[in-house]
Structures are given as structure tokens and as C-alpha cells.
BAFI-3210 file (N, C-alpha, C; in Angstrom, 3 decimals, decimal comma, padded with zeros to 6 digits):
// residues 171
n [1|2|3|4|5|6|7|8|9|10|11|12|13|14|15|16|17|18|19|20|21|22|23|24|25|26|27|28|29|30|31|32|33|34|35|36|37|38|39|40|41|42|43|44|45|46|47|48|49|50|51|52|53|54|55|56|57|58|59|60|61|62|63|64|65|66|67|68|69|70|71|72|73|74|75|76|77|78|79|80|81|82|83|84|85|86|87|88|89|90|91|92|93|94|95|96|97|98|99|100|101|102|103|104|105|106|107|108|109|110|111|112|113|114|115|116|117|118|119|120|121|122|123|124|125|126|127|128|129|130|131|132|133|134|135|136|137|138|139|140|141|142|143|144|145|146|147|148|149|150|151|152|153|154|155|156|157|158|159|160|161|162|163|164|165|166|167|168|169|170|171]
n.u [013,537|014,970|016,519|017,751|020,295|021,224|021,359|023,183|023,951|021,717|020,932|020,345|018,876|018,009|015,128|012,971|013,282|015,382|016,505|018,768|022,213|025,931|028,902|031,987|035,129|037,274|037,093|035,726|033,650|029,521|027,560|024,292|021,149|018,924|015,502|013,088|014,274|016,248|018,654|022,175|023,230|025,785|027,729|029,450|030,710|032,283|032,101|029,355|028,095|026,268|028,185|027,724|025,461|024,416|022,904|021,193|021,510|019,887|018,965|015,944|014,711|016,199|016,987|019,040|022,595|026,040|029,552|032,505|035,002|038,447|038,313|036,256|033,831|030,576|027,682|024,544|021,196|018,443|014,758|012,358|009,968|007,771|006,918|008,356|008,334|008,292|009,783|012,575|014,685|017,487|021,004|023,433|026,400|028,926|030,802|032,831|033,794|033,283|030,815|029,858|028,032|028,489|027,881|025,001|022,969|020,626|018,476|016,954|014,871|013,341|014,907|016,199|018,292|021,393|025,186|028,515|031,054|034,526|036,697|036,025|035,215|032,518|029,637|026,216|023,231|019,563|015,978|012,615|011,599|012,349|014,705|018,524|021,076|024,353|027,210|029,873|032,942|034,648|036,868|037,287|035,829|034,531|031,708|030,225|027,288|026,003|022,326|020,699|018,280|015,577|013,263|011,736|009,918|011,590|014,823|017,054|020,606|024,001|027,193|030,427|033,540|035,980|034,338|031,881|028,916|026,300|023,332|020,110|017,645|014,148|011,276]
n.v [-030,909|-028,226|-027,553|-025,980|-026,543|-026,613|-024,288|-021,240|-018,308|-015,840|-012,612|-009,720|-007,364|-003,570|-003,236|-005,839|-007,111|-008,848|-008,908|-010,192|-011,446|-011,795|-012,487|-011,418|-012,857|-012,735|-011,531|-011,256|-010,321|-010,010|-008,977|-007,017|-006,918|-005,095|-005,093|-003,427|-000,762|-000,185|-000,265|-001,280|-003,280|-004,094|-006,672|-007,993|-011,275|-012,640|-010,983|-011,169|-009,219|-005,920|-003,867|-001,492|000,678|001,295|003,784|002,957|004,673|005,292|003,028|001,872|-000,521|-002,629|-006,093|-008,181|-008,930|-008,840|-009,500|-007,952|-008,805|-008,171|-005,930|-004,396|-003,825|-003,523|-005,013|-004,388|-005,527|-004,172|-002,905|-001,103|-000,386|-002,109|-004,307|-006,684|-006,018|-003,623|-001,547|001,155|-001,518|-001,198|-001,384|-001,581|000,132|-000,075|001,068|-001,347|-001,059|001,490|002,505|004,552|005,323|004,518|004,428|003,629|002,220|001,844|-001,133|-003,680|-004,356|-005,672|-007,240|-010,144|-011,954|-011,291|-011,923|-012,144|-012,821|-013,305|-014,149|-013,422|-011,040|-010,390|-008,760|-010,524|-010,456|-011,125|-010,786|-010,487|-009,592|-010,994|-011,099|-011,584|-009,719|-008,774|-007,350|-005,902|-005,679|-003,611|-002,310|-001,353|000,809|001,134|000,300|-001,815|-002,989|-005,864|-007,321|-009,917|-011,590|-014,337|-014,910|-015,336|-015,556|-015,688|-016,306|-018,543|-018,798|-020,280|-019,221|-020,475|-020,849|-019,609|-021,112|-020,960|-019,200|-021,132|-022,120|-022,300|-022,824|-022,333|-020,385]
n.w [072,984|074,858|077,475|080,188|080,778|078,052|077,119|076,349|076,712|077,144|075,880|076,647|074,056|072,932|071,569|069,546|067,554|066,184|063,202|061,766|061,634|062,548|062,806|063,893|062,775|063,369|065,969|069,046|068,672|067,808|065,558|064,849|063,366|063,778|063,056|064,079|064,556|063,394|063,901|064,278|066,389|068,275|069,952|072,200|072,569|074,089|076,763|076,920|076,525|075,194|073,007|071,941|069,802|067,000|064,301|061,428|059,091|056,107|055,634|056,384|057,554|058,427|057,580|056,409|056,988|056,448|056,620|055,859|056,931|057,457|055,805|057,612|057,232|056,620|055,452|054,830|054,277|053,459|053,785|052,461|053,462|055,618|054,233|052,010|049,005|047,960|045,980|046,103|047,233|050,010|050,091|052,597|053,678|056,139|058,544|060,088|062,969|063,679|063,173|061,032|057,870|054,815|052,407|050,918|049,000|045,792|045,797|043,703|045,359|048,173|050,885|051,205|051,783|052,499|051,308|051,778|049,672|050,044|048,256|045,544|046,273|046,346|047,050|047,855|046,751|047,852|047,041|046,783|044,503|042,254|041,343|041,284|042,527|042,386|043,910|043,492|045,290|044,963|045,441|049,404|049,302|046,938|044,635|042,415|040,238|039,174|037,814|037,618|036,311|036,814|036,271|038,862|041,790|043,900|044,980|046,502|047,837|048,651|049,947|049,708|051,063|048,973|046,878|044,185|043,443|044,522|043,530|045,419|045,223|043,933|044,732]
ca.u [013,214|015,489|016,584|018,426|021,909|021,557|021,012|024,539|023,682|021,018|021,514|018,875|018,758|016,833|013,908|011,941|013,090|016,897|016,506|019,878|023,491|026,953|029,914|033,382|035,574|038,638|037,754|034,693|032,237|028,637|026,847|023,012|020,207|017,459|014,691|012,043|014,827|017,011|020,199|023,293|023,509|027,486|027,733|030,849|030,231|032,864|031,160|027,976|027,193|026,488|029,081|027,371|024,517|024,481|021,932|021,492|020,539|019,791|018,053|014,621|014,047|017,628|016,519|019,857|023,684|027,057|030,571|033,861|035,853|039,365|038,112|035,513|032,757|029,358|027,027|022,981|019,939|017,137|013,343|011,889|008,584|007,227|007,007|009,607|007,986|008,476|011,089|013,620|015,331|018,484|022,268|023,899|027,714|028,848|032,351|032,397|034,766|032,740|028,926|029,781|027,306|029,787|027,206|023,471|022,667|019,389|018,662|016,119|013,310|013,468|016,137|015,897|019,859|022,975|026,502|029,660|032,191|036,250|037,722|035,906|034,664|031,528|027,822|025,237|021,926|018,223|014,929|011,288|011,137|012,693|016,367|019,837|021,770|025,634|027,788|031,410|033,302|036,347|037,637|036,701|034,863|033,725|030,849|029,773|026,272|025,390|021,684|020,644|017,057|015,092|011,632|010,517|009,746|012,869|016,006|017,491|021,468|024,709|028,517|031,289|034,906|036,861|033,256|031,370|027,433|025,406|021,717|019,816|016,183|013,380|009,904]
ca.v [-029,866|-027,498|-027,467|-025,016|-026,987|-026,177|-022,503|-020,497|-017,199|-014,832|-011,302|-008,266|-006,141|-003,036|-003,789|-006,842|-007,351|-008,812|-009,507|-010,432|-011,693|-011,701|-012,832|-011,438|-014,277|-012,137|-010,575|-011,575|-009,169|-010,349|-007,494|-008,008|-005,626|-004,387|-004,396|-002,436|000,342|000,748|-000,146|-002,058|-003,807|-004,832|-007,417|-009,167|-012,894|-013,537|-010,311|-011,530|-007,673|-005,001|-002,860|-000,642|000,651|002,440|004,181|002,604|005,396|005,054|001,661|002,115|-001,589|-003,853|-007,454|-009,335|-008,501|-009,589|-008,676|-008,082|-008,766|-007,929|-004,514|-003,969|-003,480|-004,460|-004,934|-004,265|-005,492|-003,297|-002,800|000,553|-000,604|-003,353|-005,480|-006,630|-006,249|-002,425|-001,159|000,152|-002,074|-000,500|-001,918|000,159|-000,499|000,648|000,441|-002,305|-000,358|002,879|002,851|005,407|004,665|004,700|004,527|003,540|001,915|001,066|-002,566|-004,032|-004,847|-005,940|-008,101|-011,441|-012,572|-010,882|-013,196|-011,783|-013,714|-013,217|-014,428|-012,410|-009,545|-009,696|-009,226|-011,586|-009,804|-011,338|-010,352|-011,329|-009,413|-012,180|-010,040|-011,612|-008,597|-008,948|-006,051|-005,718|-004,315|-003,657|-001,409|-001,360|001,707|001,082|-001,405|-002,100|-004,075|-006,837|-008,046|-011,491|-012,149|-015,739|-015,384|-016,436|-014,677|-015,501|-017,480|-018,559|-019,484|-019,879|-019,011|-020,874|-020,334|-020,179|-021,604|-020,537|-019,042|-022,513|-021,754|-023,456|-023,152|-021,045|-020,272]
ca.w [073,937|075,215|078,467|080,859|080,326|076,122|076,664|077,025|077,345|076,851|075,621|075,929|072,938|072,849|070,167|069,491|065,905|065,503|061,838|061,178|062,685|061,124|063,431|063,026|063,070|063,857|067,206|069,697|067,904|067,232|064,551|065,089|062,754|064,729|061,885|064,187|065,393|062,360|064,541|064,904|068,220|068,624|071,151|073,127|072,553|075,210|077,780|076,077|076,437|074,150|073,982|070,908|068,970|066,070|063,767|060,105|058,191|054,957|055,411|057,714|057,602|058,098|057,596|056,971|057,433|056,209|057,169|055,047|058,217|057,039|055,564|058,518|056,263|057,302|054,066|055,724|053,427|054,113|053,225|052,505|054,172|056,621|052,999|051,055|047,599|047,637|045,541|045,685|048,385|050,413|050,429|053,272|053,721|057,126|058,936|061,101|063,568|064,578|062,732|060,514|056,790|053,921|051,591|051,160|047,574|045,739|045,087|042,707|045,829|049,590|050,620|051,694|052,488|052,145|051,273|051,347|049,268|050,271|047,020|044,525|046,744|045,989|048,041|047,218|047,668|047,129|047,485|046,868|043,080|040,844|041,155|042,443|042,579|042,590|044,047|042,878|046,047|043,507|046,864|050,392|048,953|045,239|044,373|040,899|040,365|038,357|037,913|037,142|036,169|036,568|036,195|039,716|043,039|045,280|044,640|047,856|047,338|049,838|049,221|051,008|050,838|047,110|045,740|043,536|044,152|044,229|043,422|046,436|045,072|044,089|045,181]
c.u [014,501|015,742|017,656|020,301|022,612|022,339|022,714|024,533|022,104|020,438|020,751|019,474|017,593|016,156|013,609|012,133|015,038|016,677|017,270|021,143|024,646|028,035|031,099|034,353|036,909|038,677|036,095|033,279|030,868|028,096|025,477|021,820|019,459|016,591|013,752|012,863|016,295|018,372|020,899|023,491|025,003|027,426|028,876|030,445|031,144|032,454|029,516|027,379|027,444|027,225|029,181|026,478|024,872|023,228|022,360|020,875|020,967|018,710|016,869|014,529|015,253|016,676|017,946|021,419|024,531|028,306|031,939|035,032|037,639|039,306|037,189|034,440|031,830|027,749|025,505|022,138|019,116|016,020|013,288|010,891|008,690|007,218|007,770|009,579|008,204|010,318|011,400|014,442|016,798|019,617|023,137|025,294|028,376|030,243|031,691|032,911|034,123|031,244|028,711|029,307|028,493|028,373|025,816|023,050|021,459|019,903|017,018|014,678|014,012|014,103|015,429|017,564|020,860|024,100|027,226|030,896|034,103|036,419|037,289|035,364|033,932|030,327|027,120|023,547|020,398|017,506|013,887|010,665|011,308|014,324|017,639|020,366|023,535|026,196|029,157|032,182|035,020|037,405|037,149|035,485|033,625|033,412|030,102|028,682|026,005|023,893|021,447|018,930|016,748|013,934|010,854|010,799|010,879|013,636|016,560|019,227|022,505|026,226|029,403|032,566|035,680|035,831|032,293|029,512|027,071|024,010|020,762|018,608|015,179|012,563|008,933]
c.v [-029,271|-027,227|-026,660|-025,472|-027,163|-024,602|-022,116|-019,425|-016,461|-013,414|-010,249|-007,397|-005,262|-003,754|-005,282|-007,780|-008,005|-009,684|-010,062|-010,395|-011,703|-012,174|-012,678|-012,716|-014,013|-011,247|-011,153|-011,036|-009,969|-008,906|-008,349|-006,717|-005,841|-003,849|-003,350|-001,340|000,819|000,766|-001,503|-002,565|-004,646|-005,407|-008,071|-009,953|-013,367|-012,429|-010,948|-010,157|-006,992|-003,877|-001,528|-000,428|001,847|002,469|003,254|003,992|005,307|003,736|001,425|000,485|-002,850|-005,182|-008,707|-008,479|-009,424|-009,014|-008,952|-007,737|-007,626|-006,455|-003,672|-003,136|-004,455|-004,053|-005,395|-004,254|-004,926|-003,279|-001,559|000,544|-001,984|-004,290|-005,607|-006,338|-004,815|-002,248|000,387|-000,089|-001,189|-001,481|-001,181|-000,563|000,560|000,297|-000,210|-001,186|000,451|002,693|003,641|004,917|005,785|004,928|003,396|003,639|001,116|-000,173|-002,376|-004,060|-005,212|-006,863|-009,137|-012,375|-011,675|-011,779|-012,115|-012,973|-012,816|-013,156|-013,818|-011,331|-009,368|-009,688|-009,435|-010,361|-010,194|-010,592|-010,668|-010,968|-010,173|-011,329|-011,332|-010,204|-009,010|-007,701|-006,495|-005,205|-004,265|-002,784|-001,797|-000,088|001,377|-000,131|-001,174|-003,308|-004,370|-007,327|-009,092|-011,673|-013,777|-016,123|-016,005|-015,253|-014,614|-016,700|-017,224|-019,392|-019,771|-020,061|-019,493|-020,167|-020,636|-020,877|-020,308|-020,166|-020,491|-022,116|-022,918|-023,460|-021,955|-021,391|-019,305]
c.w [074,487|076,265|079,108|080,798|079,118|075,926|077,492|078,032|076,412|076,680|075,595|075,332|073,543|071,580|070,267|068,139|065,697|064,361|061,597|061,999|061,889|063,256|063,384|063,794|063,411|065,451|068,163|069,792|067,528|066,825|064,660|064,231|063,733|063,537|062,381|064,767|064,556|062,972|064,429|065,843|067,712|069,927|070,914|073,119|074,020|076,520|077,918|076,922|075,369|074,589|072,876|070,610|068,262|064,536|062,375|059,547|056,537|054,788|056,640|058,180|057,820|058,129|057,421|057,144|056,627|056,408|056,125|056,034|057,971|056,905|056,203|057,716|056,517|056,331|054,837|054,444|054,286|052,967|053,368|053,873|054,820|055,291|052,213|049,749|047,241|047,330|045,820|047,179|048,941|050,656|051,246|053,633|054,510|057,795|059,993|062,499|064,413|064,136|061,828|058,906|055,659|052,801|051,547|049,285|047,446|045,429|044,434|044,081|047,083|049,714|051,720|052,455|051,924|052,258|050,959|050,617|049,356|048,693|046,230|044,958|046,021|046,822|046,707|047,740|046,716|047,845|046,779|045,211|041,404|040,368|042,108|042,193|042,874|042,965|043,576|044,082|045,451|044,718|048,095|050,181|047,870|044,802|042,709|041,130|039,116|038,725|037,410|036,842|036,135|036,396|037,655|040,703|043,665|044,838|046,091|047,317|048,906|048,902|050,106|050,085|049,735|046,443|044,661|043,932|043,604|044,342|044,655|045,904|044,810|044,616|044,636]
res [x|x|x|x|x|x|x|x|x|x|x|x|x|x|x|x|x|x|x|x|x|x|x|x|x|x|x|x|x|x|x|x|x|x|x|x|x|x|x|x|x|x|x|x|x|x|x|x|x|x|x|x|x|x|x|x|x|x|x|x|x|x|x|x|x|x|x|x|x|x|x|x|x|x|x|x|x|x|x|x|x|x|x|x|x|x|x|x|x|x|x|x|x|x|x|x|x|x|x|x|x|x|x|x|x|x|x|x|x|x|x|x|x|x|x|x|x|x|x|x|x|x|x|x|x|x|x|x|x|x|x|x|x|x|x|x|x|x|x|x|x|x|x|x|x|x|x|x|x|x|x|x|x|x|x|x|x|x|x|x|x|x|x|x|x|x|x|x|x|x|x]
***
């Protein structure tokens, strides 16, 4: 149980929906999606206020997040629709910095996690159609995609530091 001497802080967002979190690990930034309002909420971890919002456009539906700290690039899985099974899913790649959408790429189907990997610059991106999706970010600009087929609904994986993707499981 949870008691009043666990809890740190507690932060009001507008919306009802924070799909997704990302943490830059270089400055006191929390990045937070807002799946029912299509925004960015930037929050001060050490104000623990928001000290941003910004529109996603391109992606109606954010569901997870990931950040390429260094190059302030903030890689947003999105849904078209309220269901993830509608294709084609949205990859929206946004400066961390200001909010401004660099670009807004299909994916195979509705996303389920976004991974950024450092060492080979690449996003990880699933979703619920039987797709991994690999991006390439060969620049802070220019992404090249790889798909992967497996025959099953959803592969769930995780990427640590200088490893390699480890397949965590399907369903």
C-alpha cells in the first residue's frame, strides 16, 4: 500500500491520457504524450511544473515516446484511431528543444513501444500487426526503415546500452 511518505510529487497535466514518458538524462526535463490531446507536456522534474506543451501533429493518437537526448530528438509512436490495429501507424520525430515536427512517418500499424538505441542510432518501434519496424536515424534528420516479420500479433522487446535488441516475448 502506498502511503503519503512514498508519494514525491504530483503533477497536473492537462488531459486524462499520459500515454507515454521519456526522461532526458542530461537536463531536468520529463517529455510526457498526451494520447487524448495530441500534445507534449514538458515538465521540470526538479520545479515538478510544466513548463511546455506542444501540438503533435502528424500523430492524432501518441501512445509511447523516446528521446535521442544528445541530438534533442523526441521519436512519438502514434495511432491513427482509438485502436491500434489500424494501419498505417505514425512515427513523428520532433525537436526536443522547441516542439517543432521534423517529420511524421508511416509505420506498419499502431504502436505499442518506442526504443531508442545510442550506439547504432536506431528506433525500435512495435505494434499489435505482427511488424517490428527498425528506423535507421543515419542523421539527426535521415531515417531509413527496416521491417522484420514473425508471424504473431505483438513482440514486446527492450534495448540497453551497447546491447543488442533482446526479443522479450510474444503474444
Amino acid at each position: 500500500m502506498c502511503t503519503a511518505e512514498w508519494l514525491v510529487a504530483s503533477i497536473d497535466v492537462e488531459g486524462k491520457n499520459p500515454a507515454g514518458l521519456v526522461l532526458d538524462p542530461a537536463s531536468p526535463k520529463l517529455y510526457v504524450v498526451m494520447g487524448d490531446t495530441s500534445q507534449v507536456v514538458v515538465i521540470d522534474r526538479e520545479k515538478r511544473s510544466v513548463i511546455a506543451s506542444w501540438p503533435i501533429t502528424g500523430g492524432p493518437e501518441p501512445h509511447a515516446v523516446a528521446l535521442d537526448a544528445p541530438n534533442h530528438r523526441l521519436f512519438i509512436g502514434s495511432r491513427v484511431k482509438r485502436s491500434h490495429v489500424y494501419k498505417p501507424g505514425k512515427l513523428v520525430v520532433m525537436d526536443a528543444d522547441n516542439g517543432k515536427v521534423i517529420d511524421a512517418l508511416d509505420t506498419e500499424g499502431g504502436v505499442d513501444e518506442v526504443e531508442w538505441e545510442a550506439k547504432s542510432r536506431r528506433i525500435y518501434y512495435t505494434g499489435t500487426t505482427g511488424f517490428i519496424e527498425v528506423f535507421s536515424n543515419l542523421t539527426p534528420i535521415i531515417i531509413r526503415v527496416w521491417k522484420s516479420r514473425h508471424g504473431c500479433a505483438r513482440q514486446d522487446f527492450a534495448v540497453g546500452p551497447g546491447a543488442q535488441p533482446l526479443l522479450l516475448g510474444r503474444s
